[in-house]
PyMOL Python script that loads the backbone (N, CA, C, O; Angstrom):
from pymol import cmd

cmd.read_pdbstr("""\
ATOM      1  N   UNK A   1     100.667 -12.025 123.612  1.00  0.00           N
ATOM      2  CA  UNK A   1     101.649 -11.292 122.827  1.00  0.00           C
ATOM      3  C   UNK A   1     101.404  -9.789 123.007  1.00  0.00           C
ATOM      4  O   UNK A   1     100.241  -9.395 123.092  1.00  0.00           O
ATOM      5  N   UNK A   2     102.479  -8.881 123.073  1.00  0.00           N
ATOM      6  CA  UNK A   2     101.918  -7.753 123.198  1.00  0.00           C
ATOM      7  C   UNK A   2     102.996  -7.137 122.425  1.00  0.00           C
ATOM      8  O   UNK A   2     104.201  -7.383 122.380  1.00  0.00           O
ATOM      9  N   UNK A   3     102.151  -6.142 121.736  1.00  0.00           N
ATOM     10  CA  UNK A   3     102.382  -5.311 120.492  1.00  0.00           C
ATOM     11  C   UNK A   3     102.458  -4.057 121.171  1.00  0.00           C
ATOM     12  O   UNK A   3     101.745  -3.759 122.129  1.00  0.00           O
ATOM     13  N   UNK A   4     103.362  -3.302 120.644  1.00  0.00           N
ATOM     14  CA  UNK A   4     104.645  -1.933 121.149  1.00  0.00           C
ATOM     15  C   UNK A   4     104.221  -0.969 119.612  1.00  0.00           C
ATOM     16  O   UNK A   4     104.408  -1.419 118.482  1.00  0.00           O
ATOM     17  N   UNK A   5     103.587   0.512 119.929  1.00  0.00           N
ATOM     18  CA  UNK A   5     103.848   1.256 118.500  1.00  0.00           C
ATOM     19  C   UNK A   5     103.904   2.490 119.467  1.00  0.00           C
ATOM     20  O   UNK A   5     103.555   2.538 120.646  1.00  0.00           O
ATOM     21  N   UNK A   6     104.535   3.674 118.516  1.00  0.00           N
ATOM     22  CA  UNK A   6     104.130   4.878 119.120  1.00  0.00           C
ATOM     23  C   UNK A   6     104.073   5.957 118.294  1.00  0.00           C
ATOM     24  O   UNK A   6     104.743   6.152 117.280  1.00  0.00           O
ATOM     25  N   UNK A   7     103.064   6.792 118.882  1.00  0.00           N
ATOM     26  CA  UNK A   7     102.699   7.914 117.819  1.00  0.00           C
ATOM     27  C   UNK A   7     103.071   9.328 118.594  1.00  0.00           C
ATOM     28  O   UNK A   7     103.011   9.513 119.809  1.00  0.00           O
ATOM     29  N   UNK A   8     103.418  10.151 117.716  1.00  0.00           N
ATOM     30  CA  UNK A   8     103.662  11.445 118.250  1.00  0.00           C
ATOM     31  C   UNK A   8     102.462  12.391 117.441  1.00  0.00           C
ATOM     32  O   UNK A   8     102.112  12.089 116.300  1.00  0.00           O
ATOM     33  N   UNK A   9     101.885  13.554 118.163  1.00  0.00           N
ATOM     34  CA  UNK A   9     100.947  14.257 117.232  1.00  0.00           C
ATOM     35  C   UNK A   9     102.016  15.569 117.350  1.00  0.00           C
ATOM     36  O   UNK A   9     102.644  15.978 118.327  1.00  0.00           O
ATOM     37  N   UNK A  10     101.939  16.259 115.377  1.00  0.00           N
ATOM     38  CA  UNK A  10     102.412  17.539 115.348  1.00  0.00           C
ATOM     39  C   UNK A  10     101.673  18.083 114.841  1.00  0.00           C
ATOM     40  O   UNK A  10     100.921  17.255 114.328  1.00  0.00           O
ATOM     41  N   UNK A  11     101.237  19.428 114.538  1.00  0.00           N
ATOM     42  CA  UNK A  11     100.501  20.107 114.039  1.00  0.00           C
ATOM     43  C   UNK A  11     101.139  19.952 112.202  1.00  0.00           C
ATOM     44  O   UNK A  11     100.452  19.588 111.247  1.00  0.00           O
ATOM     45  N   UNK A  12     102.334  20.279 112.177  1.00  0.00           N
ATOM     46  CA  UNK A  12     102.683  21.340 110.628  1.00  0.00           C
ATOM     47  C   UNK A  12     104.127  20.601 110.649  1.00  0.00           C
ATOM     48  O   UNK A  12     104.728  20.341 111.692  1.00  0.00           O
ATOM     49  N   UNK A  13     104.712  20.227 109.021  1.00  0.00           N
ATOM     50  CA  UNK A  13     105.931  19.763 109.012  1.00  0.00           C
ATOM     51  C   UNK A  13     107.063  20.265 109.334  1.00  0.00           C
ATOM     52  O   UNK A  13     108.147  19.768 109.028  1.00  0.00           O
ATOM     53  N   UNK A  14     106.910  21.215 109.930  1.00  0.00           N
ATOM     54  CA  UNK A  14     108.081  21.668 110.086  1.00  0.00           C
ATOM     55  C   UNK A  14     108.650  21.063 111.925  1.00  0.00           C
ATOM     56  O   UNK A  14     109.675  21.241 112.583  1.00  0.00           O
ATOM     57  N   UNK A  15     107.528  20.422 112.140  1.00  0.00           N
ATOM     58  CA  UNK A  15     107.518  19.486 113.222  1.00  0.00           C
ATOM     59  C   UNK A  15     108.067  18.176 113.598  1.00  0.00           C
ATOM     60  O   UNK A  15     108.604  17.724 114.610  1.00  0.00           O
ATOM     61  N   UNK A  16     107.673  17.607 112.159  1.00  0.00           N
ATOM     62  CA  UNK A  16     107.864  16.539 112.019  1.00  0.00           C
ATOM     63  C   UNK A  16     109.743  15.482 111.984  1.00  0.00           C
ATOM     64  O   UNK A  16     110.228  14.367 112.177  1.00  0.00           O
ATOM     65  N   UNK A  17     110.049  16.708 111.643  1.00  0.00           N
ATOM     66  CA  UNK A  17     112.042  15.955 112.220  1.00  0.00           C
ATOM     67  C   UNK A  17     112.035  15.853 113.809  1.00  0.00           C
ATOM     68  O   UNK A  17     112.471  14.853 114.379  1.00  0.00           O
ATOM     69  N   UNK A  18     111.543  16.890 114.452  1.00  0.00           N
ATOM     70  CA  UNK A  18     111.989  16.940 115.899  1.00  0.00           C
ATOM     71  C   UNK A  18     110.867  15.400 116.430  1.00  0.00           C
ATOM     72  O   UNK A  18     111.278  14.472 117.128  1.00  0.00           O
ATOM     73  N   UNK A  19     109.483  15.522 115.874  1.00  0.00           N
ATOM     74  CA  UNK A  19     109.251  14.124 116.433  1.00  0.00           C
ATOM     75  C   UNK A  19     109.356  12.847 115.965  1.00  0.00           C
ATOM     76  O   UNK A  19     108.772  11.834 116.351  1.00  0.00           O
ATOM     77  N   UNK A  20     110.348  13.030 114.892  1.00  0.00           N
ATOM     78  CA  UNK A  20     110.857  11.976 114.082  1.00  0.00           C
ATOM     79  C   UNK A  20     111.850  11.850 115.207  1.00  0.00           C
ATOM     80  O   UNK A  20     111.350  10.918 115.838  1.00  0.00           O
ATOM     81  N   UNK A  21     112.890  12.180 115.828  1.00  0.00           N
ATOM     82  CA  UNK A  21     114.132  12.077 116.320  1.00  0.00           C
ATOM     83  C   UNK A  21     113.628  11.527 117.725  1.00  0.00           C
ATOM     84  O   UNK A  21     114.278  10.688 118.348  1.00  0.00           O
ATOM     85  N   UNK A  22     112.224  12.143 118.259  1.00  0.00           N
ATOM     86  CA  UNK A  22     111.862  11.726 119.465  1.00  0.00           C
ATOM     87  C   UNK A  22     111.373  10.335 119.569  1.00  0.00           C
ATOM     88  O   UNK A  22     111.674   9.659 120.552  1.00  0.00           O
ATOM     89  N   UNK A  23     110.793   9.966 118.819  1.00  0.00           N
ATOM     90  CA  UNK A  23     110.376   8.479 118.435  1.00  0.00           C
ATOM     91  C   UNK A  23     111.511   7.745 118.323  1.00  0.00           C
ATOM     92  O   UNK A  23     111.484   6.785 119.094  1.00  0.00           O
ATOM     93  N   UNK A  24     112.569   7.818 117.623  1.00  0.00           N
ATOM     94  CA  UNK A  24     113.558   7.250 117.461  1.00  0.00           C
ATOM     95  C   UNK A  24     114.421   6.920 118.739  1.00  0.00           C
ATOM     96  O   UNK A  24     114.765   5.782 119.058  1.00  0.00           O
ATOM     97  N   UNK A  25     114.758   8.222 119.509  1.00  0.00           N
ATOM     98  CA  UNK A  25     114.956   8.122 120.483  1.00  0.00           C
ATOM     99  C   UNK A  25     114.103   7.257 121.663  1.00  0.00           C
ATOM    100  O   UNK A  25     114.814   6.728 122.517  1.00  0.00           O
ATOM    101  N   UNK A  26     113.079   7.124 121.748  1.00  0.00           N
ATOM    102  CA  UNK A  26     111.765   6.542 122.663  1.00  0.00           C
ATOM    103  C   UNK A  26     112.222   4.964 122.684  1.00  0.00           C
ATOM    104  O   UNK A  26     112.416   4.170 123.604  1.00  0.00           O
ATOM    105  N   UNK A  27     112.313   4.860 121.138  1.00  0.00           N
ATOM    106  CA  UNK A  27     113.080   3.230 120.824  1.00  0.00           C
ATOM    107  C   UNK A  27     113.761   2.889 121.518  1.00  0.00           C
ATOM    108  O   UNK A  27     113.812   2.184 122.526  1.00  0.00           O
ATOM    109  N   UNK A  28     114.564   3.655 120.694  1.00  0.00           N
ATOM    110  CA  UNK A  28     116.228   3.229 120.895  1.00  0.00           C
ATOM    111  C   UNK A  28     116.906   3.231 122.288  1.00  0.00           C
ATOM    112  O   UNK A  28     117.866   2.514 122.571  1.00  0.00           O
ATOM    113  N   UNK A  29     116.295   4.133 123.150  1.00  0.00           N
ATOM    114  CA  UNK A  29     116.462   4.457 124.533  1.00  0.00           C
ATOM    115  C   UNK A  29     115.874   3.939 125.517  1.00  0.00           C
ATOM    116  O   UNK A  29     116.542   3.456 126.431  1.00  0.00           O
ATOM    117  N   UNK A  30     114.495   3.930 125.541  1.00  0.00           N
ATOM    118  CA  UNK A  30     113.402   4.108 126.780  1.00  0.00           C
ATOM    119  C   UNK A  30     112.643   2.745 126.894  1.00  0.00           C
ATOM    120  O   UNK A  30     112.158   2.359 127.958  1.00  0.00           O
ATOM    121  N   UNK A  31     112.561   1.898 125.476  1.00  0.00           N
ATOM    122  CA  UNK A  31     111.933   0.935 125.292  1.00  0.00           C
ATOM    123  C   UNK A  31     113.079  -0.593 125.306  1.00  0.00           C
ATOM    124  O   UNK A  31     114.127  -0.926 124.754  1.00  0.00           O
ATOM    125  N   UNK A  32     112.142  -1.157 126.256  1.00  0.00           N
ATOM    126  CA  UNK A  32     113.118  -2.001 126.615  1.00  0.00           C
ATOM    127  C   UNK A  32     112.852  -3.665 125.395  1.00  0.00           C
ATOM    128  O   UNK A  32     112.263  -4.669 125.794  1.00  0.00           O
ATOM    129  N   UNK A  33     113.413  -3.533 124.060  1.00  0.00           N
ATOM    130  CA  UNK A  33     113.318  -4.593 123.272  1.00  0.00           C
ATOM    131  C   UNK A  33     113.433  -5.876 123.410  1.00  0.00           C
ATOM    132  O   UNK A  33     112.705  -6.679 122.826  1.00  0.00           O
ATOM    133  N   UNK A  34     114.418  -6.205 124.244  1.00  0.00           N
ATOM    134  CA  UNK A  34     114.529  -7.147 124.576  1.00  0.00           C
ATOM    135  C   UNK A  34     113.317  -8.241 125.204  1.00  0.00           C
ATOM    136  O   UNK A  34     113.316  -9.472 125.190  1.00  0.00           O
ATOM    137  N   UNK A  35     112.455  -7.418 125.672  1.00  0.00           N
ATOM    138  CA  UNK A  35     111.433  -7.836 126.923  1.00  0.00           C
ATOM    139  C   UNK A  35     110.436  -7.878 125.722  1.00  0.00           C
ATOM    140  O   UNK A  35     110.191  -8.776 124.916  1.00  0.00           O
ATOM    141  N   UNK A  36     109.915  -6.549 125.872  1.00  0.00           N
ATOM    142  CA  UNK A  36     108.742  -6.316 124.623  1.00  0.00           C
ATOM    143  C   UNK A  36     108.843  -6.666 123.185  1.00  0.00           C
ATOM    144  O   UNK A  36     107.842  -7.116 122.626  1.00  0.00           O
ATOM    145  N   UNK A  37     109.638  -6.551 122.714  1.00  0.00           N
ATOM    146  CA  UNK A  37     109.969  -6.627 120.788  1.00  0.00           C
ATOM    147  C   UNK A  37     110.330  -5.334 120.362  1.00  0.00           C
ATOM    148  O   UNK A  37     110.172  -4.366 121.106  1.00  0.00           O
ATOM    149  N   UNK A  38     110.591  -5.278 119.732  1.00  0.00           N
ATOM    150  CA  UNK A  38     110.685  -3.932 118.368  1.00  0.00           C
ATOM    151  C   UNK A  38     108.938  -3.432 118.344  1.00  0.00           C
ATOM    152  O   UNK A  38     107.911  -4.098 118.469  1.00  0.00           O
ATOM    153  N   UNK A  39     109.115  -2.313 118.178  1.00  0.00           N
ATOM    154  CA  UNK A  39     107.504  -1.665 118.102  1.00  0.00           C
ATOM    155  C   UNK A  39     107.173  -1.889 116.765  1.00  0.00           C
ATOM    156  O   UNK A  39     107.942  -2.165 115.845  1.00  0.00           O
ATOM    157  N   UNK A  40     105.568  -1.699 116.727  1.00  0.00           N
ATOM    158  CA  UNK A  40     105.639  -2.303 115.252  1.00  0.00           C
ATOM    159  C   UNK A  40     105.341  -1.622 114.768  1.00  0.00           C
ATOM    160  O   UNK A  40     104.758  -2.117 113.803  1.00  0.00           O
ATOM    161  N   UNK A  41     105.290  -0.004 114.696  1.00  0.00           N
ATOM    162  CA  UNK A  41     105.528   1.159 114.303  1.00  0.00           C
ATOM    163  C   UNK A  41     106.064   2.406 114.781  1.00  0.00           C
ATOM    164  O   UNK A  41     106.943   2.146 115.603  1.00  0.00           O
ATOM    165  N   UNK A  42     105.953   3.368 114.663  1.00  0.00           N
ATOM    166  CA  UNK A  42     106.366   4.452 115.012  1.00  0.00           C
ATOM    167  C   UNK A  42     106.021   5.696 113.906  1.00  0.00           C
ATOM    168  O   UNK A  42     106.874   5.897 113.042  1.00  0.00           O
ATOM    169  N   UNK A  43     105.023   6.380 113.907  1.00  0.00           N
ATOM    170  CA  UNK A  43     104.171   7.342 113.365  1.00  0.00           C
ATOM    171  C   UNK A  43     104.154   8.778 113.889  1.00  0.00           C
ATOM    172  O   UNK A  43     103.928   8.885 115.094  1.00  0.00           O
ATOM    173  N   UNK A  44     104.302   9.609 113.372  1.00  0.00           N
ATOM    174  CA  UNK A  44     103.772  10.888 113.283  1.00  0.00           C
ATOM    175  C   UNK A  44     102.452  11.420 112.884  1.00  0.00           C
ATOM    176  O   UNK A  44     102.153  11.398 111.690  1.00  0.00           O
ATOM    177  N   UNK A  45     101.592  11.919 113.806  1.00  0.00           N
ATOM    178  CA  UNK A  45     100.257  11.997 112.990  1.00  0.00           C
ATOM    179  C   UNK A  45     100.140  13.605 112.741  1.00  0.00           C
ATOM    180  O   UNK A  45     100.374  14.222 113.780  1.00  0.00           O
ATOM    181  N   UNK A  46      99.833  14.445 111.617  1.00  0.00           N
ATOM    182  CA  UNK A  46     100.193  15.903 111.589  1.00  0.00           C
ATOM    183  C   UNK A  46      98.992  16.264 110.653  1.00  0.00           C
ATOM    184  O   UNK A  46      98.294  15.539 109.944  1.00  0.00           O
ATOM    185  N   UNK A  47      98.970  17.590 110.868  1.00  0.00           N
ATOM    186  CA  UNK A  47      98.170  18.283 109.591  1.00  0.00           C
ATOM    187  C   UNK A  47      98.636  18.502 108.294  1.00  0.00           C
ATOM    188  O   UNK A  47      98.232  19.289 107.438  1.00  0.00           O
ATOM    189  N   UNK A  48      99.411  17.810 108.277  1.00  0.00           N
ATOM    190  CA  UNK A  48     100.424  17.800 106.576  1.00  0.00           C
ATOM    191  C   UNK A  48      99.407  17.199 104.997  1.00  0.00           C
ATOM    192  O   UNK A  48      98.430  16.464 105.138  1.00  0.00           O
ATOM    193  N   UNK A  49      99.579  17.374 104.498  1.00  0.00           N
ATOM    194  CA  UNK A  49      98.748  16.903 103.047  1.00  0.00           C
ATOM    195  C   UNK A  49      99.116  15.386 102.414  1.00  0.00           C
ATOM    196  O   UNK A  49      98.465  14.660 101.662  1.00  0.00           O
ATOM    197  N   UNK A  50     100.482  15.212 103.061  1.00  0.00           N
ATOM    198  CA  UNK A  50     101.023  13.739 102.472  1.00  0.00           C
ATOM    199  C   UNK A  50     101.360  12.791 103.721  1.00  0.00           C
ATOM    200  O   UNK A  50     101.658  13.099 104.875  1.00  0.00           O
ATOM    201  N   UNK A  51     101.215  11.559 103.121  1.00  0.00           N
ATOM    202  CA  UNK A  51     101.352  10.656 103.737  1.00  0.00           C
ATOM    203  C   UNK A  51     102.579   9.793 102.947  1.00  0.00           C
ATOM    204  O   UNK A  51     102.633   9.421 101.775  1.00  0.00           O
ATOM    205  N   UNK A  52     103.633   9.611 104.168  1.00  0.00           N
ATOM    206  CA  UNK A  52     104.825   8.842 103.540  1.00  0.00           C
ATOM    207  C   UNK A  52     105.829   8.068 104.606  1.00  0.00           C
ATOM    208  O   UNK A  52     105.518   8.092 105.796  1.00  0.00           O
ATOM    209  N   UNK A  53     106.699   7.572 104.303  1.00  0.00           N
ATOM    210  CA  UNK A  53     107.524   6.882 105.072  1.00  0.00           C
ATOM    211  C   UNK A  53     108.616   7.205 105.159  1.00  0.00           C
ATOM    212  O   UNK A  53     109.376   6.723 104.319  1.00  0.00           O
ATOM    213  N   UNK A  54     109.344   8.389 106.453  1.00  0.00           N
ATOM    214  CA  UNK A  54     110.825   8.407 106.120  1.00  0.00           C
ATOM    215  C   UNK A  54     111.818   7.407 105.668  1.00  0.00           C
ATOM    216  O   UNK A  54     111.373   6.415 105.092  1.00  0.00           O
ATOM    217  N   UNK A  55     113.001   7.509 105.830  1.00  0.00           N
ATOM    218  CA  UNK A  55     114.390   7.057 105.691  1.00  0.00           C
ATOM    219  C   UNK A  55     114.304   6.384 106.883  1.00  0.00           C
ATOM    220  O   UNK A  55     114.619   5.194 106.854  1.00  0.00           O
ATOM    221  N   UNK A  56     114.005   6.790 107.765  1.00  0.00           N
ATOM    222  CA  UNK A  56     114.433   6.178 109.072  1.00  0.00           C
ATOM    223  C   UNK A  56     113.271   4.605 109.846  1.00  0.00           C
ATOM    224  O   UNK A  56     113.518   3.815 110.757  1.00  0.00           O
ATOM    225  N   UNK A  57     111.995   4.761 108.894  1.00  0.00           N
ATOM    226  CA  UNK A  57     111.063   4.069 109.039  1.00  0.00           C
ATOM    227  C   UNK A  57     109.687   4.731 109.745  1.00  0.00           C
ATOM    228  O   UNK A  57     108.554   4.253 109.697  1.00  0.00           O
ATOM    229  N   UNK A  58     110.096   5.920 110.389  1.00  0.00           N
ATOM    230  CA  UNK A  58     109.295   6.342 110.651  1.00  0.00           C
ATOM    231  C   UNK A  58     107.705   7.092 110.152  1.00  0.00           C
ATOM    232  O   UNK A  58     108.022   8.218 109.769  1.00  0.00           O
ATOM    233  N   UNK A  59     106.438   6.960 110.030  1.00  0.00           N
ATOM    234  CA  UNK A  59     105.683   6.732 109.313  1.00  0.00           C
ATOM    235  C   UNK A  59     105.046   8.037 109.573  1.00  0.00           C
ATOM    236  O   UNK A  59     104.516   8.334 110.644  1.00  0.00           O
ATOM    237  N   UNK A  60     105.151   9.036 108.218  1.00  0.00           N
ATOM    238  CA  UNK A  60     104.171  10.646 108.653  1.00  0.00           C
ATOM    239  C   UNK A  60     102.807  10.223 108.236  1.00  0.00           C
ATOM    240  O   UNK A  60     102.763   9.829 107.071  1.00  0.00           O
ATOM    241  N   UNK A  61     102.182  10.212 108.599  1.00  0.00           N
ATOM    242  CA  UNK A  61     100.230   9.940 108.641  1.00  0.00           C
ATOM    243  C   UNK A  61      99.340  12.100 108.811  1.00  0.00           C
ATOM    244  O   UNK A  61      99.452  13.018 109.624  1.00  0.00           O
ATOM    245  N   UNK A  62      98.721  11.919 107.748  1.00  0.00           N
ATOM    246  CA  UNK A  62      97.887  12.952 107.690  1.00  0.00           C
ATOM    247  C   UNK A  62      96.555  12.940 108.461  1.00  0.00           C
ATOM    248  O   UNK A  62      95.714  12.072 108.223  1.00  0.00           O
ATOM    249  N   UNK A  63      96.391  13.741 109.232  1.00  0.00           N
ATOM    250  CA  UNK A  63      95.225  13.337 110.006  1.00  0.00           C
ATOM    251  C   UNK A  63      94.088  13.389 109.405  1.00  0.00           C
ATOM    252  O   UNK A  63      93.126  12.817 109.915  1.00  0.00           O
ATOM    253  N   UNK A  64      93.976  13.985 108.369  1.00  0.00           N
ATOM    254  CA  UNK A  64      92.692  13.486 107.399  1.00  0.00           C
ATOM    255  C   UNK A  64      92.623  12.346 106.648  1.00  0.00           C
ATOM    256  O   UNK A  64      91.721  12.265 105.813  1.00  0.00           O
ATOM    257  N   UNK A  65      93.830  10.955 106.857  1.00  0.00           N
ATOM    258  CA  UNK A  65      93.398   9.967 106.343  1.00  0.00           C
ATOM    259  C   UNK A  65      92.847   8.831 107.225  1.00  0.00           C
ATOM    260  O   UNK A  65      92.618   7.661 106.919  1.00  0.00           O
ATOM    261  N   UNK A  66      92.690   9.487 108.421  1.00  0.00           N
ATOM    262  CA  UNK A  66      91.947   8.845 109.944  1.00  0.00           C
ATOM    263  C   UNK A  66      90.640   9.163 109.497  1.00  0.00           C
ATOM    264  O   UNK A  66      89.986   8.164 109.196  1.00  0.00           O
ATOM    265  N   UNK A  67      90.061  10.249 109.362  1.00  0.00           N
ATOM    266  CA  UNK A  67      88.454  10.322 109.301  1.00  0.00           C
ATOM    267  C   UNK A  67      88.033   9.632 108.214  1.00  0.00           C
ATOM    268  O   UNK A  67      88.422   9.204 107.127  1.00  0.00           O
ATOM    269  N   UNK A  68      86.859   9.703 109.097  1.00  0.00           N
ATOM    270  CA  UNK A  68      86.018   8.480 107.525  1.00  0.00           C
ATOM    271  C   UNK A  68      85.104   9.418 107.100  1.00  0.00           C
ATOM    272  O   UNK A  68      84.347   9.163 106.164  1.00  0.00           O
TER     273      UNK A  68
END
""", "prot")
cmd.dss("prot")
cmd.show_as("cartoon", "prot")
cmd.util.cbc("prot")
cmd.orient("prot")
């Protein structure tokens, strides 16, 4: 079985729409679903303070909730 995700790294939110739209696009475009599946995420990883889940599904991740 093989599992499909993709992450974009931004520094600062004001980043985070343009690689929200690029991910989306990566999907929706480049990735061939049919073959592979639906990815089973799609993340933003940034220097932002919050961690949340757009509208669109796309997942903003703070890079300080990676370190241990």
């Amino acid at each position: 079985m093989l599992v499909v995700a993709a992450i974009e790294v931004k520094l600062g939110w004001k980043q985070v729409a343009d690689a929200e739209r690029h991910l989306l696009r990566l999907r929706d475009e480049r990735v061939d679903t049919a073959r592979v599946g639906d990815p089973a995420f799609l993340a933003v990883v940034t220097g932002t303070e919050y961690a949340m889940t757009l509208p669109s599904g796309v997942h903003v991740v703070p890079l300080g909730v990676l370190s241990a």
